[in-house]
C-alpha positions in Angstrom: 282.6 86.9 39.7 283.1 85.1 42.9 281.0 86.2 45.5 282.9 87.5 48.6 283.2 86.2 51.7 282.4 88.2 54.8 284.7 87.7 58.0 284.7 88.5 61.4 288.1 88.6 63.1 287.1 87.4 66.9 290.0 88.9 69.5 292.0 91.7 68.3 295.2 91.6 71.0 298.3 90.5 69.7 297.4 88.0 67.3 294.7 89.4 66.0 295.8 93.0 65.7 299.3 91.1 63.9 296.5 89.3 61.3 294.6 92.6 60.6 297.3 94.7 60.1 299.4 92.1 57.7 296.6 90.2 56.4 293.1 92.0 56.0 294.4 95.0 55.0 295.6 93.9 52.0 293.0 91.0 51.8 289.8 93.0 52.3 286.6 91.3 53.4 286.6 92.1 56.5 283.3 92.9 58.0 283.6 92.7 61.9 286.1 93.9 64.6 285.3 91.5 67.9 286.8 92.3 70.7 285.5 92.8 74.8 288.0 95.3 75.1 286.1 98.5 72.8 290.0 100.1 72.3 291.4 97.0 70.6 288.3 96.6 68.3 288.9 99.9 67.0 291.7 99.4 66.5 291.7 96.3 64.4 288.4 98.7 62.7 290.4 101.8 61.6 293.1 99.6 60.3 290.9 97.2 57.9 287.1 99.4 57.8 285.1 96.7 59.4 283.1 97.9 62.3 283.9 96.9 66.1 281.5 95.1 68.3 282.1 93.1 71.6 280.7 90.3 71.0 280.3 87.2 67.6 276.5 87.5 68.7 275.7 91.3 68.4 278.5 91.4 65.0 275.9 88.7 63.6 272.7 91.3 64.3 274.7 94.0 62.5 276.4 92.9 59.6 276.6 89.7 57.5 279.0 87.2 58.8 279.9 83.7 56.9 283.2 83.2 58.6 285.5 84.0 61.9 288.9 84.2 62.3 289.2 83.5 65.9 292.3 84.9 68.0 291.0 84.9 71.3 293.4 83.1 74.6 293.4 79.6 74.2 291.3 78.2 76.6 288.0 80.6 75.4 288.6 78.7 71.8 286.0 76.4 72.2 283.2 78.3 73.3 283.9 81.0 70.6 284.6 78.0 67.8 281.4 75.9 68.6 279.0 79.2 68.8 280.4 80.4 65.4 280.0 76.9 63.6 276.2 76.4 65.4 276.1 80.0 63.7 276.6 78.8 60.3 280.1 80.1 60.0 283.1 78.6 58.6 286.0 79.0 61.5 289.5 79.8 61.5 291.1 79.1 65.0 294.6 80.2 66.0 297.0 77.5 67.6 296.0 75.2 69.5 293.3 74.0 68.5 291.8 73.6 72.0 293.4 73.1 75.6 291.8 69.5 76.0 290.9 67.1 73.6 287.4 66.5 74.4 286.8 70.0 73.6 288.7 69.2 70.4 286.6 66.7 69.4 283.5 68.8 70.1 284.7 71.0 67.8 285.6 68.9 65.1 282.7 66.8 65.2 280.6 70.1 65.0 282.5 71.0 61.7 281.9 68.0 60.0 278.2 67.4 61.4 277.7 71.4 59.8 279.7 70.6 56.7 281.8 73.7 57.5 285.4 74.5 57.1 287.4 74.5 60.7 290.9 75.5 59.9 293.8 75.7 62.1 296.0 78.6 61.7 299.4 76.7 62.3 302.4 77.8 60.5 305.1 75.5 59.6 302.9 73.0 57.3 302.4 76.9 55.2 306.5 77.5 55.3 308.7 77.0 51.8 311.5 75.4 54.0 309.1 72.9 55.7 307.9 71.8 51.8 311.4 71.8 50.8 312.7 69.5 54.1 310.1 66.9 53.2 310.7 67.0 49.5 314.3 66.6 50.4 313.5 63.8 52.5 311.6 62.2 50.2 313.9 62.2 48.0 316.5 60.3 49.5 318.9 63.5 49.6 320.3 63.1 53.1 319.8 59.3 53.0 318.1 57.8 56.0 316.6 59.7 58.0 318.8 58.7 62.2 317.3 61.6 64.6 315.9 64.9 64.5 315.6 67.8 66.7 313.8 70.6 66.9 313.9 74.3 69.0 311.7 77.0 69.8 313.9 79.0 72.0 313.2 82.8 72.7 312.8 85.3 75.3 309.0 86.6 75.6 307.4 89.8 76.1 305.9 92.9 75.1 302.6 92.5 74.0 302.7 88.9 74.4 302.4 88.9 78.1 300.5 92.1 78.6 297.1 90.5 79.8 299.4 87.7 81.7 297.6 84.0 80.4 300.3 82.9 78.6 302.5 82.8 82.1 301.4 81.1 85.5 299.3 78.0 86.0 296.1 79.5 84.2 294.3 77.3 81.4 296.1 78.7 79.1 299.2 79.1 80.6 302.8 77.7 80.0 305.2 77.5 77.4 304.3 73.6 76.4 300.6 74.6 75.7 301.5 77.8 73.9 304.4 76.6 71.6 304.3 72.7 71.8 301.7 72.3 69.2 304.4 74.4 66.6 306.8 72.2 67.2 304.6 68.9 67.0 303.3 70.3 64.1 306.8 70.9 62.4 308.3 67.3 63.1 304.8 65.6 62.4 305.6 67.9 58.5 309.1 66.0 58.2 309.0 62.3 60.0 305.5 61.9 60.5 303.3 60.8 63.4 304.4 61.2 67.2 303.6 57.3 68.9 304.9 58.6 72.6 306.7 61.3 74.6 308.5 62.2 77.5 309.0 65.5 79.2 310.9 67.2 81.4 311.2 70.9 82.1 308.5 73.7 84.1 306.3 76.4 82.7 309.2 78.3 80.8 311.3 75.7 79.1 310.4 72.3 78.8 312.8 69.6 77.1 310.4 66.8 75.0 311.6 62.9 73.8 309.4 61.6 71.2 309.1 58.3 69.6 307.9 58.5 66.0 306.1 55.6 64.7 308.7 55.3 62.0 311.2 54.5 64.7 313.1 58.0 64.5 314.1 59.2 67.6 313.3 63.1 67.9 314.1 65.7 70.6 312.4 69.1 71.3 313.5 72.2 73.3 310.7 74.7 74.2 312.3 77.9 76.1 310.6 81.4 76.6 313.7 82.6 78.8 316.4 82.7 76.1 317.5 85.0 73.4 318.5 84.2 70.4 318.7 85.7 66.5 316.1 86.5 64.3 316.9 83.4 62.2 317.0 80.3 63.6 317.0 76.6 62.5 313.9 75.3 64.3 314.7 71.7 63.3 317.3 69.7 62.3 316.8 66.0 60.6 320.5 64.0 60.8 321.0 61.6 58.1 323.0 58.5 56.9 324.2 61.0 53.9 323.8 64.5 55.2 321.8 66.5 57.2 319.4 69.3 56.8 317.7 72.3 58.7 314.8 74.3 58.7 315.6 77.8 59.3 313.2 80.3 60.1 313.5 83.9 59.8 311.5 86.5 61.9 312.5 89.6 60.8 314.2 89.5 57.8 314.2 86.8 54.4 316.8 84.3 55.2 314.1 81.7 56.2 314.8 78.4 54.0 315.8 74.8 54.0 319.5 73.9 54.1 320.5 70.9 53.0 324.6 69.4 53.7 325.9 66.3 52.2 330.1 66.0 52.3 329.9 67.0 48.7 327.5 69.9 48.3 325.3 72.2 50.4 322.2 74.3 49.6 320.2 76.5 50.7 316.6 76.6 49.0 314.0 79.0 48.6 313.8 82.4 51.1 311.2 83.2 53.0 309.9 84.9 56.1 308.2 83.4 58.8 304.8 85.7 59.0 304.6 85.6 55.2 302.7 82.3 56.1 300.0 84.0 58.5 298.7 85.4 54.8 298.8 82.1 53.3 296.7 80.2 56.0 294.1 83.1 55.6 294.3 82.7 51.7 293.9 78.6 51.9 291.1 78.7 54.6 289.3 81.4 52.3 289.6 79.0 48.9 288.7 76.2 51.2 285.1 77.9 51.9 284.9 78.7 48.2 286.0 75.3 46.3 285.2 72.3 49.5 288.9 71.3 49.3 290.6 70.0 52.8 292.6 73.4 54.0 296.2 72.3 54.5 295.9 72.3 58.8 292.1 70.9 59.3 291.0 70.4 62.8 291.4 66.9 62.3 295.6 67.8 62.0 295.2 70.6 65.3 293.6 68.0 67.2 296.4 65.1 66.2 299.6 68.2 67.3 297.2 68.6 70.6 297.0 65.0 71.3 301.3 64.9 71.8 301.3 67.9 73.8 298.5 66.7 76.4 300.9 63.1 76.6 303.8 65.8 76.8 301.7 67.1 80.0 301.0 64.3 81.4 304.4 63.0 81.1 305.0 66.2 83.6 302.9 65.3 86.1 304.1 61.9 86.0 308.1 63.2 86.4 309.2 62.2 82.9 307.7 59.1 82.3 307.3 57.9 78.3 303.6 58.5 77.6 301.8 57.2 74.7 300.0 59.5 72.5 296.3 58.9 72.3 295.2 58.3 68.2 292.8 60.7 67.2 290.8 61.6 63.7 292.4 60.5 60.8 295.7 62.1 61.1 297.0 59.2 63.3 299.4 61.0 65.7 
């Protein structure tokens, strides 16, 4: 029998109470409830039976930990990343990786200098319709492969903006820092690696232009101030032969790859979008127990952050093309 592996879920807001309640309750293994705030650890306790502490320092005192889920703001990743690897522990981090890249590499090097797991719990490369785009694409189905676009476009609230970093000019603020790395990470799954970007936009929609070192021309909107249905297609790749779209479903099953030629159309395999927060959980935990690469390292967080810093920069230089710095071995 396979010896279990104890976890510690590190913030338990939004995120985290989202992962315990659709993840670890099913899952088990789940030995440790961190949270500064003593109501949301108990929370995230009563719902999964780990027991709540405040801190990864006084859960390590109490109880056996061998890995953390961390779902803490952005900007406290890398504190809470580095102390868990120099712990021993194998880390989980939610999007993005980090909110520089220096910090990203201190994290990544510390992984690899450990010979510990540091996973990146980013969706789309976990998505059906994302495997089924690229399989598609590799195929030659909508021949080749013109432009692509892609759009993350919602209104935000509830308990995404109750403690208030996600808005304002904080370290962890802004729609390009919180949602850029999705969409990197989604057109990186279809064309490949970003070579430069341009942006345009402020802190609640921000339009991107990126270059892909295949020569494809891609666009990206990022909005946080407009509605829009459940299901969406999140990216569209235009073709000599066809086209196709990713279309992601939030609520319901109507998630899938659609793929449109003047002759036929398709629509593969249904899915919904947090179905995936189970399966980065699943591949980080059989990446602990069998060594393999989990499908986002830190290596592939650190290669989506690296086109959303050129994306800020671009910003601050009023739309200028900026060229995306290469990093690890994921090339973007």
């Amino acid at each position: 029998m396979t010896e279990p592996i104890h976890v510690a879920l590190a913030g338990c807001g939004a995120m985290g109470e989202i992962v315990a309640r659709t993840v670890y309750t099913g899952l088990g293994g789940l030995t440790a409830a961190i949270d500064p705030d003593p109501r949301r650890a108990a929370v995230v306790a009563e719902l999964t039976g780990a027991l709540p502490f405040g801190s990864l320092a006084e859960a390590r005192r109490a109880v056996r930990v061998d890995a953390v889920d961390v779902r803490v703001p952005h900007h406290l990743h890398s504190g809470l990343v580095l102390e868990a690897l120099g712990a021993g522990c194998h880390v989980m981090v939610e999007k993005p990786l980090a909110t520089t890249l220096s910090d990203a590499r201190a994290m990544v090097a510390a992984a690899a200098d450990a010979g510990l797991v540091l996973a990146v719990a980013e969706n789309y490369p976990h998505l059906r319709a994302v495997h089924d785009a690229r399989a598609a694409l590799d195929a030659g189905r909508i021949g080749d492969v013109l432009a692509l676009r892609s759009t993350r476009a919602y209104q935000v609230g509830g308990v995404w903006v109750r403690d208030g970093w996600r808005h304002g000019t904080g370290p962890s603020g802004g729609i390009l820092l919180d949602q850029g790395t999705h969409q990197v990470s989604l057109l990186r799954a279809l064309v490949g690696p970003v070579e430069a970007v341009a942006a345009d936009g402020d802190l609640g929609t921000v339009a991107l232009t990126l270059r892909m070192r295949s020569g494809v021309v891609a666009q990206s909107m990022l909005s946080w101030s407009s509605p829009g249905p459940a299901a969406q297609a999140e990216a569209t790749v235009l073709g000599t032969g066809g086209r196709l779209d990713v279309v992601v479903d939030y609520e319901g099953d109507e998630g899938g790859c659609l793929v449109w030629t003047p002759t036929s159309s398709e629509h593969g395999g249904k899915e919904n979008y947090y179905d995936s927060h189970r399966l980065m959980v699943l591949d980080w935990l059989e990446s602990i127990r069998t060594g393999a690469e989990p499908v986002v390292p830190g290596e592939e967080g650190m290669a989506d952050l690296a086109v959303v810093v050129a994306a800020a920069e671009s910003l601050a230089k009023g739309g200028a093309s900026v060229a995306v710095r290469a990093v690890g071995h994921a090339g973007a």
